[in-house]
C-alpha positions in Angstrom: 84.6 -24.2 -10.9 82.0 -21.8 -13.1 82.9 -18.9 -14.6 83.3 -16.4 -12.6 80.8 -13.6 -12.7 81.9 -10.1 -13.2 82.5 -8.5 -9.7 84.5 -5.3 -9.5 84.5 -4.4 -5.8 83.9 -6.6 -2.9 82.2 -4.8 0.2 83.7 -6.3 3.3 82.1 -5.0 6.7 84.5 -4.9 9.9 84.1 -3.8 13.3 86.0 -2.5 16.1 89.1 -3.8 18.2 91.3 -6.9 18.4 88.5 -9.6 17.0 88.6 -8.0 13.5 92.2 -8.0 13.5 92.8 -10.5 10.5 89.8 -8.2 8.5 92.3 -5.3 9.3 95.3 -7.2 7.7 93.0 -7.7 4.8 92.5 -4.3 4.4 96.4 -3.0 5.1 97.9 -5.7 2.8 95.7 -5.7 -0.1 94.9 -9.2 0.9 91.6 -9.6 -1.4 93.2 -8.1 -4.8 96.2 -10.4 -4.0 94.5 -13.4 -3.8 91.9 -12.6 -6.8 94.8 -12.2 -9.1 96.5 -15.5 -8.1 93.0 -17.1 -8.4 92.8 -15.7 -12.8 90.3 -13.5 -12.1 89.7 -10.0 -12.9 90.8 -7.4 -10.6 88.2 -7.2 -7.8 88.8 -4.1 -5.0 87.7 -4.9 -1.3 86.2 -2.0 0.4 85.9 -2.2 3.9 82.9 -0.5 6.4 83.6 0.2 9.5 79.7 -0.4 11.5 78.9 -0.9 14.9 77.2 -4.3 15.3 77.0 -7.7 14.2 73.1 -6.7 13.8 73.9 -4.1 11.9 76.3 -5.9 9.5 73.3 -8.1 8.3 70.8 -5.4 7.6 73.4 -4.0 5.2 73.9 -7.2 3.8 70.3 -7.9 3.0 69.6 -4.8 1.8 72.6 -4.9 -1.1 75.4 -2.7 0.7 78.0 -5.5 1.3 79.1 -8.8 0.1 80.2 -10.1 3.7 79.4 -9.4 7.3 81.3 -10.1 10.1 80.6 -10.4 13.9 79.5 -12.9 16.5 77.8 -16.6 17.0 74.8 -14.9 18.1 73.8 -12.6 15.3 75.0 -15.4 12.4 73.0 -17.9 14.3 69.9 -15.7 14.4 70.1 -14.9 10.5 71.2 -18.2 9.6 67.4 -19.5 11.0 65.7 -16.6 9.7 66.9 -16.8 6.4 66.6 -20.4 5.6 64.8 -21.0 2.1 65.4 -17.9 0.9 68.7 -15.8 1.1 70.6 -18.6 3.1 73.0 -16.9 4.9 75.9 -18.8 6.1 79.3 -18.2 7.2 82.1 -18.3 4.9 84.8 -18.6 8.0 85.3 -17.9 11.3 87.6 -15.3 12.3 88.9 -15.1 16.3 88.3 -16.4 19.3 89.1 -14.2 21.6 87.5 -13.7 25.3 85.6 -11.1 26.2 85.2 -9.4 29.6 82.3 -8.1 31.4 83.5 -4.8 33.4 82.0 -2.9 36.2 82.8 0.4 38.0 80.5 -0.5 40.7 82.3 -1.5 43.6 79.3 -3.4 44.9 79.4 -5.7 42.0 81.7 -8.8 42.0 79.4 -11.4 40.1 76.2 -11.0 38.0 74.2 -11.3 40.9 75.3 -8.3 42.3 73.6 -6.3 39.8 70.3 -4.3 40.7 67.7 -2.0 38.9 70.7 1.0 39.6 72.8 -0.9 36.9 73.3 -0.8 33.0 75.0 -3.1 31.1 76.3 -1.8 27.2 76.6 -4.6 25.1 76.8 -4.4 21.3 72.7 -5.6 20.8 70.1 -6.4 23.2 69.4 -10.4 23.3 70.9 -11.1 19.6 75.0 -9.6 20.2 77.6 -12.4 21.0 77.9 -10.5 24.1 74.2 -10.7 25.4 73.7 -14.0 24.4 77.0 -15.2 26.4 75.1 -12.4 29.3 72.1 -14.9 28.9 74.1 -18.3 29.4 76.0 -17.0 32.6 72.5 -16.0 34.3 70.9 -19.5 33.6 73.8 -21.2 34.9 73.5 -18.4 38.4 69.9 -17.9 38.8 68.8 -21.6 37.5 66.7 -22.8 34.0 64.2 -20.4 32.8 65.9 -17.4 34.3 67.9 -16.5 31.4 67.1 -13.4 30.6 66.8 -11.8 34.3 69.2 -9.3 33.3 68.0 -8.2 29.7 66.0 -5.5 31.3 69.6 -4.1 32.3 71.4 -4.4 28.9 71.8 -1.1 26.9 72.6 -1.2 22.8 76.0 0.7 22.3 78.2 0.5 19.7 82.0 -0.7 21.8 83.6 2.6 21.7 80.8 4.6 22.5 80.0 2.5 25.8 83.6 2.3 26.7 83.5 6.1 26.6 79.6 6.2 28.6 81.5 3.9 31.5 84.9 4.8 31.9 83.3 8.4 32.1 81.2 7.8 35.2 78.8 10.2 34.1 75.9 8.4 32.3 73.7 5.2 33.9 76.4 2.8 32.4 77.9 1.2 35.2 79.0 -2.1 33.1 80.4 -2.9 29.4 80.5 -6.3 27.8 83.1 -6.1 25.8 86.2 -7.1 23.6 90.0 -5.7 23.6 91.3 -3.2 23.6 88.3 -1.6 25.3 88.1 -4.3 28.1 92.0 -4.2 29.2 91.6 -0.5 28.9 89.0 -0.5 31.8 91.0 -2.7 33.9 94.3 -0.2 33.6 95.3 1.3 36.9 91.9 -0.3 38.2 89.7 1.9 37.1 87.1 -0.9 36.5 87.2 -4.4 37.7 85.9 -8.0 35.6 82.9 -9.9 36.7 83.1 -12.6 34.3 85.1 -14.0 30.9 83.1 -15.3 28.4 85.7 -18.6 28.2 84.9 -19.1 32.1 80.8 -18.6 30.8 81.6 -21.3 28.0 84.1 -23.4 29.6 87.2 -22.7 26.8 88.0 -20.8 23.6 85.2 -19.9 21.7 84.4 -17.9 18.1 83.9 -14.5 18.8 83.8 -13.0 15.6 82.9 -14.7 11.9 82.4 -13.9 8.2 79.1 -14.5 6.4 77.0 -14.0 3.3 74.2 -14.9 1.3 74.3 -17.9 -1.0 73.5 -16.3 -4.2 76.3 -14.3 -3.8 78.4 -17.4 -2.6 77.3 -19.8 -5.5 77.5 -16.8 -8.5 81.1 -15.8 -7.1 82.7 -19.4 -5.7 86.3 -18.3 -6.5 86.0 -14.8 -5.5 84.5 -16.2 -2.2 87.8 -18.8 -2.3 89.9 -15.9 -2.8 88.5 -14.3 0.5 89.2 -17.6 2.2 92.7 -18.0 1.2 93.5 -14.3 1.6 92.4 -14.6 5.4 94.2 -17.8 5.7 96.8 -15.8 5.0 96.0 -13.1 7.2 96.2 -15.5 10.2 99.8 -17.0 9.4 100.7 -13.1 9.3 99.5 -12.5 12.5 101.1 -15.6 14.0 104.7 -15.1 12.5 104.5 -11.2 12.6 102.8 -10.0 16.2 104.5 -6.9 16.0 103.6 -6.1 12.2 99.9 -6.8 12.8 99.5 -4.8 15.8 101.6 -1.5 13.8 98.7 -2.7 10.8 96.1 -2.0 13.4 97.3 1.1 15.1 97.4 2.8 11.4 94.2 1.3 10.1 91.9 2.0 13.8 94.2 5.6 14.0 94.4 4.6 17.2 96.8 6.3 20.3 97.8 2.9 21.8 101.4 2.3 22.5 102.7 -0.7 20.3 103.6 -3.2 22.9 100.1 -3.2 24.2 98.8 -3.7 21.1 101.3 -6.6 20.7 100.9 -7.8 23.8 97.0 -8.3 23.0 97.6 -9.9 19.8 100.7 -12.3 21.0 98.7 -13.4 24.3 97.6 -17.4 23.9 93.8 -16.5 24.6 93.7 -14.8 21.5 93.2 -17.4 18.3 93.2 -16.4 14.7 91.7 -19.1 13.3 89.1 -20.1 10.2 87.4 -22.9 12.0 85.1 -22.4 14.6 85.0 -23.1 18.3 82.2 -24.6 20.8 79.6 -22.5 18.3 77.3 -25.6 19.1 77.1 -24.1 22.7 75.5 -21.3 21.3 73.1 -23.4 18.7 71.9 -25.6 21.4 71.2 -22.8 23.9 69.7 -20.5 21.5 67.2 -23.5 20.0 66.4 -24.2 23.8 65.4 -21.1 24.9 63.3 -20.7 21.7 65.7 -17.9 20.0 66.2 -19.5 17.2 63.2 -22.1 15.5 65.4 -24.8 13.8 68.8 -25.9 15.8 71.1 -26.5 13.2 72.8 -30.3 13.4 76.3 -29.6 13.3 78.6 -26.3 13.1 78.9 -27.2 9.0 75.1 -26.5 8.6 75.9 -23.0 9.5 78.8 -22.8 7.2 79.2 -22.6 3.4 81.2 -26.1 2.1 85.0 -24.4 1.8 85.5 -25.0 5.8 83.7 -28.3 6.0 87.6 -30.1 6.2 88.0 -27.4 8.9 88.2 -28.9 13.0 85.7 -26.7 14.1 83.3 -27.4 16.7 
């Protein structure tokens, strides 16, 4: 490999809840520093930044704040087209898949077609999130080709905790949250909101919810510091495997959050969630997103997306 260049702090962006969980064990463990010093190279320290969006992860990447972004199939397909013959963006690994749940306190509403113009939907971002896209894939297959996007006009921006808070409160126009755990087993608790629909039902099995990217100047000047990332989170995942109950005592200290520990464990230990480097059904998303026009070039295969490191991977 080349030299490596000199790099004294690597910027690491991470979101909320269960998805980021193996970004989180990073973090706790000293993961990055670990894994840099077992690679030769000079000491490099991983800060992490807690922001709201996948959306938001990339502006900060493009504009110098962080090495890597993380968040969903939607908002590293979307950058991956834009930024083609220029920055290249592409993923570095995949992180979780993990379901995600569309809630509703609106008795009224049992499936997506019970929605009206008295409904709001919090997602993380409108039309580029994870979460709206997948929104977008269960209306085509309910209302029929072309109808996609009938319920955009009902989708609301909000950062997870923020719309858990706006629903669960029953005072604001939020009547429904797209969303990840903890939030979305939270809702359900002592049936205080109810699911319409799982993202695996939507995509017919496990799917990536949550990935690493970055830009491949930064990829091809640093290639063991971006192998040292990669092993550290491989890592990350066979901790989270052996060690439920560790990793979910990790995330309670690093999210300072009031969860009891068994819930927390029980999230991480339940067979839906996967901690995993390679990537799942993210084609679903490529072809869709090409076909309705969100994206101008459909990439050919998941490894277009992805930087060579994870081309051995069984991704999909």
């Amino acid at each position: 490999m080349p030299a490596a260049a000199q790099v004294s702090e690597i910027r690491i962006a991470k979101g909320f809840g269960i998805p980021y969980l193996p970004v989180i064990i990073l973090e706790e463990q000293g993961l990055v520093e670990k894994h840099t010093k077992l690679l030769g190279l000079p000491e490099a320290k991983a800060k992490f930044i807690q922001l709201a969006s996948g959306a938001a992860m990339t502006d900060a990447l493009i504009s110098g704040n962080l090495e890597y972004a993380t968040g969903g199939p939607g908002p590293l397909l979307t950058v991956w087209d834009k930024t083609r013959g220029n920055l290249n963006i592409r993923a570095i690994s995949a992180i979780s898949s993990i379901p995600v749940y569309l809630n509703s306190i609106n008795p009224k509403v049992r499936t997506i077609r019970d929605f009206t113009d008295a409904d709001r939907i919090a997602v993380p971002s409108v039309k580029i999130s994870t979460q709206a896209v997948t929104l977008q894939i269960a209306a085509e297959k309910e209302f029929g080709r072309g109808k996609h996007d009938v319920l955009d006009k009902l989708t609301v921006s909000m950062a997870p905790p923020d719309a858990h808070n706006a629903m669960m409160s029953k005072g604001t126009e939020i009547t429904a949250n797209f969303t990840s755990p903890p939030f979305m087993y939270l809702q359900q608790r002592n049936n205080h909101a109810h699911p319409v629909l799982s993202s695996y039902t939507v995509m017919d099995g496990p799917t990536t919810f949550i990935l690493m990217w970055t830009t491949q100047k930064f990829h091809d000047a640093n290639p063991r510091h971006h192998q040292a990332v990669l092993n550290a989170l491989e890592e990350a995942n066979r901790y989270i495997k052996e060690n439920p109950r560790g990793a979910a005592e990790a995330f309670i200290k690093n999210q300072k959050s009031k969860l009891e520990l068994a819930f927390v464990q029980e999230m991480i230990a339940n067979p839906e969630s996967i901690f995993t480097t390679a990537p799942q059904n993210l084609m679903k998303y490529a072809d869709f997103m090409s076909r309705i026009g969100s994206l101008k070039q459909r990439p050919a295969s998941w490894k277009d997306v992805f930087f060579p490191e994870v081309h051995d991977r069984q991704g999909s």
